[in-house]
C-alpha positions in Angstrom: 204.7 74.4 17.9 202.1 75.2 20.6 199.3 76.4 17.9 200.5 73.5 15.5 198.3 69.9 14.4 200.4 67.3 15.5 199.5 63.4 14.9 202.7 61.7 15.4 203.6 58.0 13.8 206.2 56.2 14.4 207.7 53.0 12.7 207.7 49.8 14.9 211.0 48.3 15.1 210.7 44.6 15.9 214.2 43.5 16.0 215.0 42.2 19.8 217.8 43.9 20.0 215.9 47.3 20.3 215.9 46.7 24.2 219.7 47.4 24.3 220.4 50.6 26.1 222.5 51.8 23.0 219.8 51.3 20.7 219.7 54.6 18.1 216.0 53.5 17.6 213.5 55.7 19.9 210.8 54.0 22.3 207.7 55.7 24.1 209.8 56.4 27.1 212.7 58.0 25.2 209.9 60.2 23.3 208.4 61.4 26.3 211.9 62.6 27.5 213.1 63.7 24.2 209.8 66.3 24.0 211.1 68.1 26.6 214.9 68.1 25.9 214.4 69.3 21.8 215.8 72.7 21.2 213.5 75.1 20.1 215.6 77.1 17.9 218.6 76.8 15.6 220.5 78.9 17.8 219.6 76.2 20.7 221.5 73.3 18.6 224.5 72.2 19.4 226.3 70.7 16.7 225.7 69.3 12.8 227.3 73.4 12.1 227.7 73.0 8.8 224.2 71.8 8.1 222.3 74.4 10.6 224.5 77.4 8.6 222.9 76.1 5.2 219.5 75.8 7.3 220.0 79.5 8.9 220.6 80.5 5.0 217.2 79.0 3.3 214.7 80.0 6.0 216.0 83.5 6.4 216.0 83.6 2.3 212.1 82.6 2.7 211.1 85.3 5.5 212.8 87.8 3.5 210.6 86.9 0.3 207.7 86.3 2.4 207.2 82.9 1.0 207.6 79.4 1.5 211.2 78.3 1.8 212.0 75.4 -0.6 210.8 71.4 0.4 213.8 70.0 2.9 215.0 66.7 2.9 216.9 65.3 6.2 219.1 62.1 6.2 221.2 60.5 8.3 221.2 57.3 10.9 218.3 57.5 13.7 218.5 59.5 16.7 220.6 62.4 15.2 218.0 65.1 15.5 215.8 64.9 12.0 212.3 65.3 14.1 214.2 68.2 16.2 215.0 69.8 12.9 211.9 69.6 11.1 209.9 71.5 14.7 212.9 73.8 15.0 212.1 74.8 10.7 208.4 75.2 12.1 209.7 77.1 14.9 211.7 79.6 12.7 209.4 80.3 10.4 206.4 80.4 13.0 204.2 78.3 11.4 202.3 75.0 12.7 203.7 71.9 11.8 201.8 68.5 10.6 203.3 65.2 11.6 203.4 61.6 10.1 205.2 58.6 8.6 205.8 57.1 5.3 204.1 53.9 6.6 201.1 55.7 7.5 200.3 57.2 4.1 200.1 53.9 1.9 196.8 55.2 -0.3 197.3 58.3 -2.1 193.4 59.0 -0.7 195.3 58.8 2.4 197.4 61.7 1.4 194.8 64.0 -0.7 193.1 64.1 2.7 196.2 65.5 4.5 197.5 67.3 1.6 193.6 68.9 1.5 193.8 70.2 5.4 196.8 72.4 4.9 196.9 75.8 5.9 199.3 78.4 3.7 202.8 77.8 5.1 202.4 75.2 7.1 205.1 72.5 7.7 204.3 68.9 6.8 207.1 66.2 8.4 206.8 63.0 6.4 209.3 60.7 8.7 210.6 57.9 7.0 209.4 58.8 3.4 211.2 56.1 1.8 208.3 54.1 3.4 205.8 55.6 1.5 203.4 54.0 -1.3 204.3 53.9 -4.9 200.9 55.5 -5.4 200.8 58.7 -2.9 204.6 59.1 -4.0 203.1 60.4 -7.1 200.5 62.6 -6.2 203.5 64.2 -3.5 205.6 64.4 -6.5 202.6 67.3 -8.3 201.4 68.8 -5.1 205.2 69.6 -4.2 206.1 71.1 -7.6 202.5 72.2 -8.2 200.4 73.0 -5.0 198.1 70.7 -6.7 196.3 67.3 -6.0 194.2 65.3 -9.1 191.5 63.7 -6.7 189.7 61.1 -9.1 185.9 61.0 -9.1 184.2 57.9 -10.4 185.6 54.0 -11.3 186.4 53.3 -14.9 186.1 54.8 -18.3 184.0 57.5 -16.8 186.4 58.3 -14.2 186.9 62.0 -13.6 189.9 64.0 -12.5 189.4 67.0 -10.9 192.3 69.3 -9.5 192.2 70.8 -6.7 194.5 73.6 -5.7 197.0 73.4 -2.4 197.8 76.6 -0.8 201.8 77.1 -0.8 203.6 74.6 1.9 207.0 73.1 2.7 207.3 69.3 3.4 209.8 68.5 5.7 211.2 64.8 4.7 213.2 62.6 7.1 215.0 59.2 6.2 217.3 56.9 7.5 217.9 55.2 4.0 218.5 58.5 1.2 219.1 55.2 -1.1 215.6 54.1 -2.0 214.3 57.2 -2.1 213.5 57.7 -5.9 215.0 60.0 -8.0 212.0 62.2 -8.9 211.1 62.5 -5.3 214.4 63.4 -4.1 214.9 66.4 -6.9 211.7 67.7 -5.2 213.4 68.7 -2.5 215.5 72.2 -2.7 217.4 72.1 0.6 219.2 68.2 1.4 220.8 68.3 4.5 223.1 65.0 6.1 223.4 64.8 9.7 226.6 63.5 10.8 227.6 61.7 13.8 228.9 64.0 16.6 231.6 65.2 18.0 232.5 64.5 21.8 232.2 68.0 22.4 228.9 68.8 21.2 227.2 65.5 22.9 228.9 67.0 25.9 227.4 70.6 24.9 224.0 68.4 24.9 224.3 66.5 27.8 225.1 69.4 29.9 222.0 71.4 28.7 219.7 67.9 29.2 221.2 68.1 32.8 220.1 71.2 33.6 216.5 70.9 32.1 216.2 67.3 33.9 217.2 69.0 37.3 219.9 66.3 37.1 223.3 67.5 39.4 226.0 66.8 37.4 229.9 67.8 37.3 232.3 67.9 33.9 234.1 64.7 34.4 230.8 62.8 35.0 229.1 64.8 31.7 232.8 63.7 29.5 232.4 60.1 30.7 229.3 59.6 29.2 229.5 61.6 26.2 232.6 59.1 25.2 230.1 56.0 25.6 227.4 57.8 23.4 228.4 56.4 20.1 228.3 60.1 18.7 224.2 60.0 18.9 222.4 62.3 21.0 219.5 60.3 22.1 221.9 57.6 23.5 223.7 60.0 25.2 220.2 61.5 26.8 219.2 57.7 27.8 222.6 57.2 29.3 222.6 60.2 30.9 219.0 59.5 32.7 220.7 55.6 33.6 223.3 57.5 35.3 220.9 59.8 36.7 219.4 56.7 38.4 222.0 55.2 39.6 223.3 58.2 41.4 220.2 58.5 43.2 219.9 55.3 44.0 224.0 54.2 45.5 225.5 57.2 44.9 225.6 60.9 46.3 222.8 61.8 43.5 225.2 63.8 41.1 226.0 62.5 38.3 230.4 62.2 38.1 232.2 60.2 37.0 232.2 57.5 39.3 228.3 57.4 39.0 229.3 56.8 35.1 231.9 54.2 35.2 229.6 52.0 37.7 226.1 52.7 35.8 227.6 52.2 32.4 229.7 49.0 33.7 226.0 48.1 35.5 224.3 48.1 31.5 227.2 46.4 29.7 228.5 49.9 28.2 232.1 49.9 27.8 234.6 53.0 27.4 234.0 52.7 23.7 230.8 52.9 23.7 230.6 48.7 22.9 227.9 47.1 24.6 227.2 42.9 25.1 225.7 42.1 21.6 229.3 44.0 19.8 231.6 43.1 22.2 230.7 39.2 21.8 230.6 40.1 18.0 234.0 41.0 18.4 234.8 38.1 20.8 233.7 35.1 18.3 235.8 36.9 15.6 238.9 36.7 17.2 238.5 34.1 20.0 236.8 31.5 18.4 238.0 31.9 14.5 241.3 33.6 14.7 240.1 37.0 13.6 238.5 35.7 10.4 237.3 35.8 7.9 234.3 34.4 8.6 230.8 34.4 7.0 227.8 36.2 8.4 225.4 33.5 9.2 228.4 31.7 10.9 228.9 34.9 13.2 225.6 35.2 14.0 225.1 31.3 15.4 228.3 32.1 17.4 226.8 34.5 18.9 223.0 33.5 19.4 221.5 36.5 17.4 219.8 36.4 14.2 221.8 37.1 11.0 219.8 40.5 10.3 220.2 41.6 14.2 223.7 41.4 13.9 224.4 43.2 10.4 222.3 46.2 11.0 222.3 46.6 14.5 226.0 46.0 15.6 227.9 45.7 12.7 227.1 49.5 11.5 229.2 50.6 14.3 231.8 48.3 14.9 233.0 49.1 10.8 232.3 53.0 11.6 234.9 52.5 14.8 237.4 50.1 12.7 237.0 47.2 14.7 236.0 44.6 11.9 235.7 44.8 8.0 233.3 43.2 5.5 235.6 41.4 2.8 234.7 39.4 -0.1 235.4 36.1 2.2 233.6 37.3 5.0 234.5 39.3 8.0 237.5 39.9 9.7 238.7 41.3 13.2 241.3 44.4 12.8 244.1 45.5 14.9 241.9 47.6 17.0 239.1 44.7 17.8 242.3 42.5 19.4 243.9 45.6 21.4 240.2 46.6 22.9 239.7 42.9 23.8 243.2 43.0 25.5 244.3 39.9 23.1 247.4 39.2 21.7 246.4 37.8 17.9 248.1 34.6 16.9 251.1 34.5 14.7 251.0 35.0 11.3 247.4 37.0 11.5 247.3 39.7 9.1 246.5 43.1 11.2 246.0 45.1 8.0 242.3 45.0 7.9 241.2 45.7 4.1 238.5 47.8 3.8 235.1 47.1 2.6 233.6 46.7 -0.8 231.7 49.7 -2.5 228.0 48.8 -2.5 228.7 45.6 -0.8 225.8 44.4 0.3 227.2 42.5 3.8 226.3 39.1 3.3 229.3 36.6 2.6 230.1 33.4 3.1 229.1 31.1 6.2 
């Protein structure tokens, strides 16, 4: 990307909970760190195989042709790599990339000026594109089937269209909610590709290579420790790895092992399962305070002194994903697994067998 136009936008979260260390969301300190940490390359990432294969595939297709490769679509939760993948595309196919955000493009004048700048094969990154406006969703849709942009001269009856023709490009789209984006837009894209949570392995893979690029001394069992607590997300992983880091220097011998971990982690409220304060007192009120449930969202959330939003999408994503609770029709409920991490016995009669949640259930029950 060194010869490439890059005028990055970012979203800004304003949930308080976006302090907490395992946080998916990104901040200016993690963005600064994360520029130098990004693989280049596709050979350079370490996991999400299936989806860099399929990647490998399309992009090779293109250089062999000599053309732009079809429009790519990236989904998945934040901080899985979909601004790593959309410079590495750039990367492969040696071309600059242009960067922005859905919420910065809300004219479609805003866009025709972009879309009008282009150079042949260049990359444009839209990042959260379900953000977009209604309006420059619609001129997208014609200059990604077309090359083309209608730019309308004149107010009125005696308004003008006159179109103007877009060298050939790829649009790199990135979005945390595939959901709303609309159907039109999303058939636009040729190649879809859905990042998955990682393995252990490959956030240990990561950390190691972070390591080596921070200048950061660090031994197996150290690396392992944290890559359990990174709640299969590499950019938590990276911050918890740079916590460690500090903590190291700071008490420790400055390598980063595993007793560095277990006393940095313990030091920011990150358990062995990843859990930090906000879930573990989620998990806490269920089964301390009303038997494991069911109980109703808003009720939860004054037990535990957090908004109602803060705790169903910031801590209740991962606690379902790990089995700990479950969204019912009558609210939520603590499983099996919730009681054993909080070393509690559950009280007799409590049914273990946690039911799983409702398709499309929207999360907000009861209480």
């Amino acid at each position: 990307m060194a010869d490439g136009f890059s005028s990055e936008i970012y979203e800004d979260d304003s949930l308080d909970a976006t302090a907490r260390i395992v946080d998916p969301g990104t901040d200016a300190d993690d963005r600064t760190v994360e520029a130098a940490l990004r693989p280049r390359r596709l050979s350079e990432l370490s996991g999400q195989q299936r989806v860099r294969d399929q990647l490998s595939l399309v992009l090779e297709a293109a250089r062999r042709r000599g053309t732009a490769p079809d429009h790519v679509l990236f989904s998945g939760p934040p901080g899985l790599g979909k601004t790593t993948l959309a410079m590495i595309v750039a990367a492969e196919l040696e071309r600059p990339i242009r960067i922005t955000s859905g919420p910065a493009i809300q004219h479609a004048g805003d866009l025709a000026a972009l879309l009008s700048s282009l150079m042949e094969g260049e990359v444009l990154f839209l990042d959260e594109i379900h953000r977009m406006s209604r309006s420059a969703e619609e001129m997208l849709y014609l200059a990604m089937e077309d090359f083309r942009v209608d730019v309308i001269v004149g107010k009125g009856p005696g308004a003008t269209a006159i179109p103007l023709e877009l060298p050939p490009f790829t649009v790199v789209g990135a979005t945390t909610r595939a959901g709303l984006l609309p159907a039109p837009l999303r058939d636009r894209f040729g190649f879809t590709g859905h990042l998955d949570f990682y393995a252990t392995e490959d956030l240990v893979a990561i950390l190691h290579r972070s390591a080596r690029l921070l200048g950061v001394r660090a031994d197996a069992a150290g690396i392992s420790e944290i890559a359990g607590r990174s709640r299969g997300t590499p950019r938590i992983a990276n911050r918890l790895l740079r916590r460690v880091r500090d903590w190291a220097q700071v008490h420790g011998q400055g390598v980063v092992d595993e007793l560095a971990a277990h006393a940095a982690l313990a030091l920011f409220d990150v358990d062995d399962r990843g859990l930090d304060r906000l879930d573990r007192a989620v998990l806490d009120a269920l089964c301390r305070r009303f038997a494991g449930g069911p109980v109703g969202l808003s009720t939860l959330a004054v037990a535990v002194g957090e908004e109602a939003d803060t705790v169903e999408t910031v801590a209740e994503p991962f606690l379902v994903r790990e089995g700990l609770i479950a969204r019912t029709p009558r609210g939520r409920v603590a499983t099996a697994q919730a009681w054993s991490h909080l070393g509690l016995t559950p009280p007799h009669g409590v049914d273990l067998q946690a039911p799983l949640p409702l398709e499309g259930e929207a999360g907000r029950f009861g209480g």
